[in-house]
C-alpha positions in Angstrom: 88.2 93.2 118.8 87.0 92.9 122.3 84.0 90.6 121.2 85.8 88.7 119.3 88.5 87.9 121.5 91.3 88.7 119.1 93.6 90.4 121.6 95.8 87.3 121.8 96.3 87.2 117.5 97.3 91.1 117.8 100.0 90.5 120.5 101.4 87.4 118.3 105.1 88.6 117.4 108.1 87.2 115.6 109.9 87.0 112.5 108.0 88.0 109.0 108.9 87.0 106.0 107.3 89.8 104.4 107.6 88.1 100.9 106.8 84.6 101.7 103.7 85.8 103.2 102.9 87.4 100.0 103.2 84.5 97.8 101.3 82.4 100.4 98.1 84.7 99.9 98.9 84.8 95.8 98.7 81.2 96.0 96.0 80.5 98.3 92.7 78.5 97.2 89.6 78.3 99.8 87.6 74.7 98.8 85.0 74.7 101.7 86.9 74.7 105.4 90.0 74.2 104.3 92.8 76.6 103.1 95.5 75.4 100.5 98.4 77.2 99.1 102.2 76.5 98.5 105.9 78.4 98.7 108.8 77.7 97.6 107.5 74.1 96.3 106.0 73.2 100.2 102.3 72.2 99.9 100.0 73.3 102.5 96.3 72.3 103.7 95.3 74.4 106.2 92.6 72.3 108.2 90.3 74.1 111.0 92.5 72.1 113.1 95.8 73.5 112.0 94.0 77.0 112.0 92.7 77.2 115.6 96.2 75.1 116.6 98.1 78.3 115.2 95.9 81.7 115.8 94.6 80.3 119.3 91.4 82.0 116.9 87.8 79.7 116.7 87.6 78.5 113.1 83.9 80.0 113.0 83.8 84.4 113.4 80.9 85.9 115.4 77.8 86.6 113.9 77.3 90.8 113.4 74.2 91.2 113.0 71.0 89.2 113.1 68.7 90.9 110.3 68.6 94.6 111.0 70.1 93.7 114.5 73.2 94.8 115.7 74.9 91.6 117.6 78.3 93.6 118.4 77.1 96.8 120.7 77.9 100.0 118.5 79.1 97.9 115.1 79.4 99.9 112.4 
């Protein structure tokens, strides 16, 4: 988590809508870079824009491993 700099995303707190966030996922198409879904009739196109606006996250992850190469120290 560390590497990755994802300390930020697990301290992100507030209200869940534990059901809304289940239709988003039951709904949600991946088309290249961009995420679409809808709830309750609301369209959404999630850009790597709107992504990295939101999570604070880089669109692109890390790379692991680099052929038999462990990238991350001690990645299993």
């Amino acid at each position: 988590m560390k590497d990755q700099n994802l300390k930020g995303f697990l301290k992100m707190n507030g209200n869940t809508f534990l059901g809304l966030v289940k239709v988003f996922y039951t709904n949600l198409i991946v088309d290249g870079e961009n995420m679409y879904s809808h709830v309750k009739g609301v369209e959404m196109e999630i850009t790597p824009t709107v992504w990295t606006t939101i999570t604070g996250l880089k669109f692109s992850g890390a790379r692991i491993n680099k052929g038999n190469t462990s990238v991350v120290e001690n990645f299993n």
